[in-house]
C-alpha positions as CSV (number, residue, x, y, z in Angstrom):
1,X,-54.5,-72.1,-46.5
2,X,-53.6,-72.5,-42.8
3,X,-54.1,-68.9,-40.6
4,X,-52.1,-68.1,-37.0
5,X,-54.5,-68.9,-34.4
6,X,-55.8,-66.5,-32.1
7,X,-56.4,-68.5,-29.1
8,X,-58.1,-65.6,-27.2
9,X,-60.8,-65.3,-29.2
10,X,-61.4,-68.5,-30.8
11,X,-60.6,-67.6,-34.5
12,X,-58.0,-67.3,-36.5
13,X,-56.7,-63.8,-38.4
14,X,-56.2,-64.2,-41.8
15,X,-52.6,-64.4,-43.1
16,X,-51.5,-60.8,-43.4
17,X,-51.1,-60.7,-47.0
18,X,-54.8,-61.4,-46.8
19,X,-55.9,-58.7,-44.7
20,X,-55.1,-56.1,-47.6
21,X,-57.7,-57.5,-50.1
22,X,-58.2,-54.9,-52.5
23,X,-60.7,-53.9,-54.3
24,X,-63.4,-54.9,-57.1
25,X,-64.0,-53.1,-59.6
26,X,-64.0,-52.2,-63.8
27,X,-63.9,-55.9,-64.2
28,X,-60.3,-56.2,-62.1
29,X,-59.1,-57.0,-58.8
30,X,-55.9,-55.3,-56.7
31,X,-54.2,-56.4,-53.8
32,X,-51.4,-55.4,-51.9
33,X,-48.6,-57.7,-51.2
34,X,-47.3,-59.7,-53.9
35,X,-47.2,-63.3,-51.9
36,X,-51.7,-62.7,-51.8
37,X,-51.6,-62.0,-55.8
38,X,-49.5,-65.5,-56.2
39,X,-51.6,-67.4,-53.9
40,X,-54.9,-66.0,-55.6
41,X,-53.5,-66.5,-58.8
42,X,-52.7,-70.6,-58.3
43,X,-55.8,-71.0,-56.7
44,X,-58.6,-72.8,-58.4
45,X,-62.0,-70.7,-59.3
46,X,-64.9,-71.9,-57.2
47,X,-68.4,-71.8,-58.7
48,X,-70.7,-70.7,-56.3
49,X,-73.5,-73.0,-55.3
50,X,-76.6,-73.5,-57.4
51,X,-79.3,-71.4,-56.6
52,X,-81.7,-74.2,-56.7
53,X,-79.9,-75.1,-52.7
54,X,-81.5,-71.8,-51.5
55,X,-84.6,-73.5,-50.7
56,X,-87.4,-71.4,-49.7
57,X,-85.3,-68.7,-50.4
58,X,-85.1,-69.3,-54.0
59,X,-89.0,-70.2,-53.8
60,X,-90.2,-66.8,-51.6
61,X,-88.6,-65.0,-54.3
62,X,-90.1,-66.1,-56.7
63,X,-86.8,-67.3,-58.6
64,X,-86.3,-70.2,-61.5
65,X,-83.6,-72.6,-59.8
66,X,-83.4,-74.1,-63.6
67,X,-82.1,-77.9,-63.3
68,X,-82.3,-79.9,-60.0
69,X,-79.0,-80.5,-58.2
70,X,-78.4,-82.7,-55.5
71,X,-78.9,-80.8,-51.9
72,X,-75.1,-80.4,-49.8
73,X,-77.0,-82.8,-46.8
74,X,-76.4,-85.8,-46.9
75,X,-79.7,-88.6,-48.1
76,X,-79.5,-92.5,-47.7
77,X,-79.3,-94.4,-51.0
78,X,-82.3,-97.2,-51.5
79,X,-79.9,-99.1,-53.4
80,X,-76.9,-101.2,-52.5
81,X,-73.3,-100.3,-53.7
82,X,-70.9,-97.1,-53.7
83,X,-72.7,-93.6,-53.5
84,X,-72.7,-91.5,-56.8
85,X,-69.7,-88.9,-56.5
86,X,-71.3,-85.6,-55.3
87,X,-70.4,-82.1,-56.2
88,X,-68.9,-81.7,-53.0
89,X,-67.0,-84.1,-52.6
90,X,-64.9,-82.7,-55.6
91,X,-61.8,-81.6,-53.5
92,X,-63.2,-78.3,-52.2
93,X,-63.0,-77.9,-48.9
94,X,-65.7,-75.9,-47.4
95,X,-63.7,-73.3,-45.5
96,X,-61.7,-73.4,-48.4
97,X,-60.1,-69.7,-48.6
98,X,-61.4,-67.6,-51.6
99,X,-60.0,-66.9,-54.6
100,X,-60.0,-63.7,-56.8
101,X,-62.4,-64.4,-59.8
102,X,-64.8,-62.0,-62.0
103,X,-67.7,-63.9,-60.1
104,X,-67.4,-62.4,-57.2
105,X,-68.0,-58.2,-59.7
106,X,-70.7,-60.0,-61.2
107,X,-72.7,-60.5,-58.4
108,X,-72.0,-57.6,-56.6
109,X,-73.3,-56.3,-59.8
110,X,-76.5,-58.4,-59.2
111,X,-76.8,-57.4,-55.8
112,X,-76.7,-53.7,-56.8
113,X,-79.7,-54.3,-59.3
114,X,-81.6,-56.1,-57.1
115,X,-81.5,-53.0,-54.3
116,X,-81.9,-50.4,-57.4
117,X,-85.2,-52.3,-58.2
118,X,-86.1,-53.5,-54.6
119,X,-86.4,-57.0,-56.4
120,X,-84.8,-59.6,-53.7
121,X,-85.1,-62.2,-57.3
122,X,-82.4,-60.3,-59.3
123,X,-79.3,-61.7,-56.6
124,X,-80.4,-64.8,-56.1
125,X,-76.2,-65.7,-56.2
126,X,-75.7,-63.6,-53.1
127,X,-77.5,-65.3,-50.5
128,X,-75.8,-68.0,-48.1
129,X,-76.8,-71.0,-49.2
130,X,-79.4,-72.8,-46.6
131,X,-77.9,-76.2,-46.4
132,X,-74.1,-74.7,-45.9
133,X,-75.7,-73.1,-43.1
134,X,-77.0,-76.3,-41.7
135,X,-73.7,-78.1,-42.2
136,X,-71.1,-75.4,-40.3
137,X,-73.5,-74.5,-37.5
138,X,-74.1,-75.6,-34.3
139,X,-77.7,-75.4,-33.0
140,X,-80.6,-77.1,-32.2
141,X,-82.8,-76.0,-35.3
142,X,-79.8,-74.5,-37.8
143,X,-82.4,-74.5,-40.6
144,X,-85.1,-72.8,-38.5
145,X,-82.7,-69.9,-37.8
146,X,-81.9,-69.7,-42.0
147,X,-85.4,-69.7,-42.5
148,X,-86.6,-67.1,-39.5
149,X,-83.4,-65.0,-39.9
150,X,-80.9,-65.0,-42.3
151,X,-83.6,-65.4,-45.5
152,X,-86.0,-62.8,-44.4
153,X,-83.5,-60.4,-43.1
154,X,-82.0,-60.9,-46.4
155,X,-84.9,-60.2,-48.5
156,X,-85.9,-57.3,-46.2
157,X,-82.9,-55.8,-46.0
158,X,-82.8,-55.4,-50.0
159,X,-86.2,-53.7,-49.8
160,X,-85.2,-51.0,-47.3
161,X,-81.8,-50.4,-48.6
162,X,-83.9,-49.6,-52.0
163,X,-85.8,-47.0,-50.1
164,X,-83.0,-45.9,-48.3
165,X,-82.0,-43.6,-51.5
166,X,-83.7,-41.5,-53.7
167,X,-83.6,-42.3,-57.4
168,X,-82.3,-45.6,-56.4
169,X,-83.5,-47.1,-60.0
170,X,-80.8,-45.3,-61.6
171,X,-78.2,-46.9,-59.2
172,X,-75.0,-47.5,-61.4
173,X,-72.0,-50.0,-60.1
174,X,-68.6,-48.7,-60.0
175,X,-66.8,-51.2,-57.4
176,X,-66.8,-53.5,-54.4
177,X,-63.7,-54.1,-51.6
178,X,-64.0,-57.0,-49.4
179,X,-63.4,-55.5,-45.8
180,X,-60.6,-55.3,-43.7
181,X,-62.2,-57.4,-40.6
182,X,-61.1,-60.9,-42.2
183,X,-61.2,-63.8,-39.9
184,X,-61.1,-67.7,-39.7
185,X,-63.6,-68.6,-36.9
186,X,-63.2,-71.7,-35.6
187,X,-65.2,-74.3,-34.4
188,X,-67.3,-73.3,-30.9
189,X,-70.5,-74.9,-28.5
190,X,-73.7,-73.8,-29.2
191,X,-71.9,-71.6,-32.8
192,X,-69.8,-73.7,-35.2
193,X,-69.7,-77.0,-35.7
194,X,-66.7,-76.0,-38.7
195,X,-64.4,-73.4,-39.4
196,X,-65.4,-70.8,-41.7
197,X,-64.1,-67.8,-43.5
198,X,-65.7,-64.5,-42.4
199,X,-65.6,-60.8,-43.0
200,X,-67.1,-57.6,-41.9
201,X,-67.5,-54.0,-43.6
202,X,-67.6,-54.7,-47.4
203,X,-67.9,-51.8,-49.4
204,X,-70.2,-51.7,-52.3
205,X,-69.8,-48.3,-54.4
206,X,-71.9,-46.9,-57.0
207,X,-73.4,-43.7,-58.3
208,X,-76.5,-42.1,-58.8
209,X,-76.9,-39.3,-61.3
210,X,-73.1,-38.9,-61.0
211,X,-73.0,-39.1,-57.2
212,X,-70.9,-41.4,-55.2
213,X,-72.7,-43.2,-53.3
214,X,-71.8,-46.3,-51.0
215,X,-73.1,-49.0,-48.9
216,X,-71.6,-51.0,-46.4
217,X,-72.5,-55.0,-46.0
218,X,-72.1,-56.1,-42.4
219,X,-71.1,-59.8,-42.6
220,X,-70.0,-62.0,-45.9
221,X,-69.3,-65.7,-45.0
222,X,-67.5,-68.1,-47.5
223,X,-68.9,-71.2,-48.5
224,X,-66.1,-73.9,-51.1
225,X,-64.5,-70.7,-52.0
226,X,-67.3,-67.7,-52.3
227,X,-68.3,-65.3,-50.5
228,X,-72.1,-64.8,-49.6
229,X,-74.0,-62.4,-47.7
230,X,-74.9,-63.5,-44.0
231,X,-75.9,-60.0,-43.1
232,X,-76.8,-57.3,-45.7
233,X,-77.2,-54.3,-42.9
């Protein structure tokens, strides 16, 4: 899908159909504007990638990334001859845009039980993947910043929203809307070295004991057509 250009600030807004992504929740999605509910509609599911890729996210955890995959980098074949066809290399673009799918409730769901149990293991689909960080950005040492910032701030993050509420075991889901703040960065020095899909100001609602409660998630990124967390608070 192929966004206006904001030249100004180096991204791209999301077409405008797009910016009025509705909301998760009860095992249904809504939108407003019926060009957005055709173009989700055609649009293949993505599965998100294996949590085995989160690295020593998956490890510090202390999750079970169950069969081995192959890792998104790229690795030299000892023998002669094509390369064996890769997962991704199966006509999903990274930026690809998003798609409305049950997944995306279902790990919100996960998310919410790992913060009601303070237990970073129980969303281990929420994440950003490590090496999809190395691929789309541009530094010196992308996998040192994964592993100094976005993993722990992840896991931490879980641990204090979890104390942030009383009763917070008894957390029960009742929805989650994508924010408003939807954006296609582009490419930039020392930031990007691809475009990727980006949004700000999530909701995730739920109750406790009958009382609305709600958090807000700072920054989702998408990654082949899911969204993952980049920063939880």
């Amino acid at each position: 899908m192929t966004a206006p250009r904001n030249r100004a600030r180096g991204r791209e807004e999301a077409p405008r159909s797009a910016r009025a992504w509705g909301r998760v929740g009860r095992g249904a999605l809504t939108f407003s504007g019926a060009g957005m509910i055709a173009a989700l509609v055609l649009a293949p599911s993505c599965t998100p990638v294996p949590i085995v890729s989160y690295d020593a996210a998956v490890l510090e955890a202390g999750l079970d990334g169950g069969d081995a995959t192959p890792p998104l980098t790229d690795a030299s074949d000892a023998e002669a001859g094509p390369k064996p066809r890769r997962e991704w290399d199966a006509g999903v673009e990274d930026d690809a845009f998003p798609a409305a799918s049950d997944e995306l409730e279902l790990r919100m769901r996960h998310l919410l039980e790992a913060i009601a149990a303070g237990d970073p293991a129980l969303a281990p689909d929420l994440l950003y993947p490590r090496d999809a960080w190395v691929r789309a950005h541009d530094a010196h040492d992308p996998g040192k910043l994964w592993d100094t910032k976005v993993k722990p701030y992840f896991l931490k993050d879980i641990q204090r929203l979890h104390k942030s509420q009383k009763s917070m075991e008894r957390a029960r889901f009742v929805s989650f809307e994508l924010g408003h703040a939807l954006t296609h960065v582009q490419p930039r020095a020392h930031d990007l070295k691809r475009p990727v899909w980006r949004v700000r100001g999530s909701k995730l609602t739920f109750t406790i004991d009958d009382k609305p409660k709600r958090f807000v998630i700072a920054e989702m990124t998408a990654f082949r057509g899911a969204w993952y967390v980049t920063k939880l608070r």
